[in-house]
VEXDREN-2710 file (C-alpha; in Angstrom, 1 decimal):
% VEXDREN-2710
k/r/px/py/pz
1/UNK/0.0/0.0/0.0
2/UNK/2.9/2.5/0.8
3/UNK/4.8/1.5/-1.9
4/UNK/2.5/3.2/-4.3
5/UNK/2.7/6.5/-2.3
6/UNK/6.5/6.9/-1.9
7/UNK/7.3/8.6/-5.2
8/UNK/5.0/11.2/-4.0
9/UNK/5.8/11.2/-0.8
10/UNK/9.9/11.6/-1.2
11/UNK/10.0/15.3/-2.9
12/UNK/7.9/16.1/-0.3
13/UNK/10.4/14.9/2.5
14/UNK/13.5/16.8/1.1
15/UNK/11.1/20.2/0.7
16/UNK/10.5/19.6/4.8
17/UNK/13.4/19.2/5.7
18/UNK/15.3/21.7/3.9
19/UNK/16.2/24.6/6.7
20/UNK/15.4/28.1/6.0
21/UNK/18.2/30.7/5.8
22/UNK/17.1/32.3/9.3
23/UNK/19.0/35.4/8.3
24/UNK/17.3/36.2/5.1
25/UNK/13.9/35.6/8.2
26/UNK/15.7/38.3/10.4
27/UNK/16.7/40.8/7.9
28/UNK/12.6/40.5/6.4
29/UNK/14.2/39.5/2.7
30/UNK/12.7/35.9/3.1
31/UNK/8.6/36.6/1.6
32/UNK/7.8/34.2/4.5
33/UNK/9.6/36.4/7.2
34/UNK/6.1/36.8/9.2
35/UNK/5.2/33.7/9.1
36/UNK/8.2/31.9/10.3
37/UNK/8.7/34.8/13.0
38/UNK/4.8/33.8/14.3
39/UNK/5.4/30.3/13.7
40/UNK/8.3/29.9/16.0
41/UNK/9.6/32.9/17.4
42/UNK/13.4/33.0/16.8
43/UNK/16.0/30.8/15.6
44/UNK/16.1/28.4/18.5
45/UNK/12.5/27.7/18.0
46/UNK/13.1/26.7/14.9
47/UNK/16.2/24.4/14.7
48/UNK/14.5/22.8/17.8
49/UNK/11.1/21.9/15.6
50/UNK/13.2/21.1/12.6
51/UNK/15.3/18.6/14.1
52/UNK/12.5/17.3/15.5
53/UNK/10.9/17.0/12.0
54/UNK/14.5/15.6/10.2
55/UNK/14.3/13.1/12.9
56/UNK/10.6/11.5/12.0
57/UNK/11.6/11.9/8.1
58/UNK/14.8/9.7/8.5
59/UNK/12.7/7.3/10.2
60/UNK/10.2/7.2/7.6
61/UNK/13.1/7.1/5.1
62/UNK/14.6/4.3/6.9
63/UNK/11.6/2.1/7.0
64/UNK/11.1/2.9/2.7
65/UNK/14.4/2.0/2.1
66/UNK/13.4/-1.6/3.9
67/UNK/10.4/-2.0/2.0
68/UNK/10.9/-0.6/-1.2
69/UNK/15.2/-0.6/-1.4
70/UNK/15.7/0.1/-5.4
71/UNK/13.1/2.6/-5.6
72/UNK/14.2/4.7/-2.3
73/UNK/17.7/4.2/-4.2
74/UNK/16.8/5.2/-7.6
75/UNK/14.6/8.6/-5.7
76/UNK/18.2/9.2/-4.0
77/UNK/20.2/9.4/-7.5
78/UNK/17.3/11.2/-9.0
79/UNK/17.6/13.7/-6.5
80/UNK/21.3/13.9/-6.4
81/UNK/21.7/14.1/-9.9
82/UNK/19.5/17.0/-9.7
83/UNK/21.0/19.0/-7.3
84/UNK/24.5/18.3/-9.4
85/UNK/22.6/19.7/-12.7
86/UNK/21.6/22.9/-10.9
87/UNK/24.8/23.1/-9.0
88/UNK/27.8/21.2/-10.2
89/UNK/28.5/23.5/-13.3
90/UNK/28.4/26.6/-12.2
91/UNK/31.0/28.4/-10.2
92/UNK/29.4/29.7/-6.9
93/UNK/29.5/33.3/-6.7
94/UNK/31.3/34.1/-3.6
95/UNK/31.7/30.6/-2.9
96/UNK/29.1/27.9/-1.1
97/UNK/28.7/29.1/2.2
98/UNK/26.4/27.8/5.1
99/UNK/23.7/30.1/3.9
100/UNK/23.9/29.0/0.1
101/UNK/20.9/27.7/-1.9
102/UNK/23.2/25.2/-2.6
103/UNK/24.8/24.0/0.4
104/UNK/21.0/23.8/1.7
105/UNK/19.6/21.6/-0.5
106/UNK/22.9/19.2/-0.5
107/UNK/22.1/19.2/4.0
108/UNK/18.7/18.4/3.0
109/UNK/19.5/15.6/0.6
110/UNK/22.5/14.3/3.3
111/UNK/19.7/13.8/5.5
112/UNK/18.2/10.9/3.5
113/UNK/21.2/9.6/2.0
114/UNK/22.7/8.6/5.7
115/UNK/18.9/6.9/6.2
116/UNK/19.3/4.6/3.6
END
């Protein structure tokens, strides 16, 4: 039954557990800056509920990659290669930093590659 959900469950994952660049929330250059500032106050707040959330995802992740092994693997390339086509040829302006649109969706993707 979850097998046939997964695919559309996966993108979903990484888009969760990719963290927001708190300083683009502070300075009010993020669009969601009010809503994150309601949602959880400050920084803290935030890495606490995120970690919280990683946490849940990797064990969802873990227990796809036991049921459904090639396709949670074939997701992981997918999503990998990706990220490499968006990021790989270019030359980061400035360099990849902590902060990077880059480096954040690689942390995000980390997250579900140690799972599996």
């Amino acid at each position: 039954l979850l097998s046939s959900v997964i695919p559309s469950l996966f993108p979903r994952f990484l888009k969760c557990s990719r963290r927001v660049n708190w300083d683009l929330v502070d300075s009010g250059d993020e669009p969601l800056s009010m809503l994150y500032e309601e949602a959880w106050g400050d920084r803290e707040d935030y890495e606490i509920w995120l970690n919280e959330v990683r946490g849940k995802l990797g064990m969802l992740v873990r227990l796809f990659s036991v049921m459904e092994p090639v396709m949670m693997s074939r997701m992981l390339l997918a999503s990998v290669e990706e990220v490499l086509g968006k990021y790989g040829g270019r030359s980061a302006e400035g360099g990849v930093s902590k902060l990077s649109e880059a480096y954040l969706e690689i942390e995000s993707l980390n997250l579900f590659v140690d799972q599996c």
